[in-house]
C-alpha positions as CSV (number, residue, x, y, z in Angstrom):
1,X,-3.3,35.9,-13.7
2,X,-5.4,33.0,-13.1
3,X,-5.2,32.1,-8.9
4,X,-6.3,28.6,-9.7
5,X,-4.3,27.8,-12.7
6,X,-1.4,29.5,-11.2
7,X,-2.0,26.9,-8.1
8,X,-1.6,23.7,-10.4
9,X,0.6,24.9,-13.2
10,X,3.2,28.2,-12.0
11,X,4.1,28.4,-15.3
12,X,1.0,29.1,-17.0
13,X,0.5,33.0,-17.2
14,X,-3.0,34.1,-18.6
15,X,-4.4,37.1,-19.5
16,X,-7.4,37.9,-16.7
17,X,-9.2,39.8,-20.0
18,X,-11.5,37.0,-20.1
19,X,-10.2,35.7,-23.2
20,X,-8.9,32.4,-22.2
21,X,-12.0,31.6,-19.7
22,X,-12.5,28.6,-21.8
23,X,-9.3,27.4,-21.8
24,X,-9.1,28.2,-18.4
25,X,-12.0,26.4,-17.0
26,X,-10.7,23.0,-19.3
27,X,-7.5,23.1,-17.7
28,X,-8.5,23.5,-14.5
29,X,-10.8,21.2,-14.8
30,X,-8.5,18.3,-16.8
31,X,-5.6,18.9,-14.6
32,X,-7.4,18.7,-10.8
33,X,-9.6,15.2,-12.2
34,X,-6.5,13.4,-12.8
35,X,-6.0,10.5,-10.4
36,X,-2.9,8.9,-10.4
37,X,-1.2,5.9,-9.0
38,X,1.9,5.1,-7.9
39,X,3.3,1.5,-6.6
40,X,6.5,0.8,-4.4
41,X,7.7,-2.5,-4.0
42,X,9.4,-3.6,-0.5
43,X,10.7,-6.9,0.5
44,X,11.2,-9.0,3.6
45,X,11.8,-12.5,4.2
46,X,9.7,-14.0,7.4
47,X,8.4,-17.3,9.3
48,X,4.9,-18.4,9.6
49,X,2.7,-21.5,10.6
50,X,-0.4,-21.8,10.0
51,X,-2.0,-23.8,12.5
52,X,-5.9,-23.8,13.4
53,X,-6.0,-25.1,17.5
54,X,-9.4,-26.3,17.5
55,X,-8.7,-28.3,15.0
56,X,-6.7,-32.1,15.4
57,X,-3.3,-32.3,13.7
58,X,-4.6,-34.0,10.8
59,X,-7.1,-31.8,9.8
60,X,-4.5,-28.9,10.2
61,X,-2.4,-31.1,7.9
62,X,-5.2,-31.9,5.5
63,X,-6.0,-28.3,5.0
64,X,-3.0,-26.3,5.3
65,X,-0.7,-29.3,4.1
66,X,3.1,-28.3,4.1
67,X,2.2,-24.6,6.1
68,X,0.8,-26.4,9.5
69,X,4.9,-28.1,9.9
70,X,5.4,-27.9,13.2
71,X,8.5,-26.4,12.9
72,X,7.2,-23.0,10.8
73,X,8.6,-22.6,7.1
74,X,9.6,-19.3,5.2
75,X,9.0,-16.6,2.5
76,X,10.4,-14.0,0.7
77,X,7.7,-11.8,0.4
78,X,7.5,-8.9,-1.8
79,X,5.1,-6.2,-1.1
80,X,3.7,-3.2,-3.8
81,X,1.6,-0.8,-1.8
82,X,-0.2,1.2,-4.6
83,X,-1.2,4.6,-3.6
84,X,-3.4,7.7,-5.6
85,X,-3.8,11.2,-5.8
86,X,-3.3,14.1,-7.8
87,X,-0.2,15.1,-9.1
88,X,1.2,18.4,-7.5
89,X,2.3,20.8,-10.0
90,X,5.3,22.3,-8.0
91,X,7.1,18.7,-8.0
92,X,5.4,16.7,-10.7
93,X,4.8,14.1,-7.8
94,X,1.2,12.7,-6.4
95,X,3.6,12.2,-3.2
96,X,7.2,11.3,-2.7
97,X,8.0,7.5,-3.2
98,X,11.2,8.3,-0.9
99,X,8.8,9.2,1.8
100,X,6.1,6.1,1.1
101,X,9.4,3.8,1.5
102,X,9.9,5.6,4.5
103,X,6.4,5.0,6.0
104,X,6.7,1.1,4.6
105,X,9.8,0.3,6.0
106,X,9.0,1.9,9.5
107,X,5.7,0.4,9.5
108,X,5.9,-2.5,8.1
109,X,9.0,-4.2,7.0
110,X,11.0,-3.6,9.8
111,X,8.9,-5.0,12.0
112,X,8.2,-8.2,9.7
113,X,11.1,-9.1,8.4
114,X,13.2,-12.0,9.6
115,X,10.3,-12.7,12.0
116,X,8.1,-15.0,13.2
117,X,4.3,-13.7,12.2
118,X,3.1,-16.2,14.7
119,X,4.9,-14.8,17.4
120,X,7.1,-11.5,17.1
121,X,4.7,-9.0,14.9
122,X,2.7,-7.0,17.3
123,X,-0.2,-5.7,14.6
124,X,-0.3,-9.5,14.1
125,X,-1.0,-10.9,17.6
126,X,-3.6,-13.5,17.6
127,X,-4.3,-13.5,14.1
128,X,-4.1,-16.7,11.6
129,X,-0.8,-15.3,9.7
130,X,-2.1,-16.1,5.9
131,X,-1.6,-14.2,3.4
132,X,-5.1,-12.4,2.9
133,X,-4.5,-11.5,6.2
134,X,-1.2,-10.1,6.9
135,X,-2.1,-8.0,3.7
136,X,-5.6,-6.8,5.7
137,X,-3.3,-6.1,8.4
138,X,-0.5,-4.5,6.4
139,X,-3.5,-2.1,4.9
140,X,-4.4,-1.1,8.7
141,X,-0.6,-0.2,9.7
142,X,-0.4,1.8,6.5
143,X,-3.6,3.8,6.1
144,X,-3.2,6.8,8.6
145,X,0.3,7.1,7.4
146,X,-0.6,7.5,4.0
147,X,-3.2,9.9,4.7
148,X,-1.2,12.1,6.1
149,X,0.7,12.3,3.5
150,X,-2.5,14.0,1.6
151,X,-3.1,10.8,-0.8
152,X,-4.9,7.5,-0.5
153,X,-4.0,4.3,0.1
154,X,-5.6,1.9,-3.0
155,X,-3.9,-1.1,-2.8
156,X,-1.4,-3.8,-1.0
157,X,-0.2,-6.5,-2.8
158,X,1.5,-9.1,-1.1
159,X,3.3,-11.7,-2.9
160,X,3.7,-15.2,-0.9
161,X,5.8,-16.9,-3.4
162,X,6.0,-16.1,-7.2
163,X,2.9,-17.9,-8.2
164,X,0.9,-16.8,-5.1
165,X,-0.5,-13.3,-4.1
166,X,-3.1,-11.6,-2.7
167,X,-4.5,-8.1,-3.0
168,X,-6.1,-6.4,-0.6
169,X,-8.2,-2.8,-1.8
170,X,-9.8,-2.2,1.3
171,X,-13.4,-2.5,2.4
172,X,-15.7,-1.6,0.2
């Protein structure tokens, strides 16, 4: 038997007569190049102002129009955190979405949603609550997580409204 083909694929039994060395060497190689990606979508509904200090109330209003009211204003934000890896040949998975809605929900949505980002998120203290930036910041929360998990994060996509979204891949 082959100890690396055996490692990605159980099932495959080759003769070690040096026969399928070829075929060997092209599977091996194929199956441990492939990257794949894999997106879960989370929800959470949550308050926000943006609101620039140093700045009179009629610039705030100027530039941020209906998102500098005084008295905050909501979203149902949806959020796809795209991850990648290899797929694992004992469970056909690159990783477990059960366990990446796990890591999102402790991480993330539980501690955003029906809150405040001016005020109540913790990983969002002192930050202008856009957008682009709650999506940098989502990225941050996630990352160690997800590495743990063996895989990469390569994406957060956070959907303000229906028409409005930002991605975030990381620095480059």
């Amino acid at each position: 038997m082959f100890t690396c083909l055996n490692k990605i694929q159980p099932y495959f039994v080759c003769l070690s007569d040096g026969l399928l060395n070829p075929l060997y060497n092209y599977i091996c190689s194929t199956y441990l190049s492939i990257m794949i990606y894999i997106t879960r979508r989370e929800h959470f509904n949550a308050a926000h102002k943006l609101h620039n200090p140093a700045w009179s109330e009629e610039k705030n209003n100027e530039v941020f129009g209906k998102c500098a009211n005084p008295n905050w204003h909501g979203h149902n934000y949806n959020l796809f955190v795209t991850v990648k890896g290899p797929v694992n040949a004992e469970t056909g998975y690159s990783a477990n979405l059960k366990d990446i809605s796990t890591i999102i929900r402790t991480h993330i949505t539980e501690k955003l949603d029906h809150k405040n980002l001016n005020m109540d998120v913790d990983f969002l203290k002192g930050m202008m609550p856009s957008t682009e930036n709650v999506a940098i910041a989502i990225w941050k929360q996630l990352t160690p997580h997800i590495d743990a998990l063996g895989i990469k994060l390569h994406s957060v996509k956070l959907y303000e409204t229906e028409n409005n979204y930002v991605e975030y891949l990381g620095e480059e």
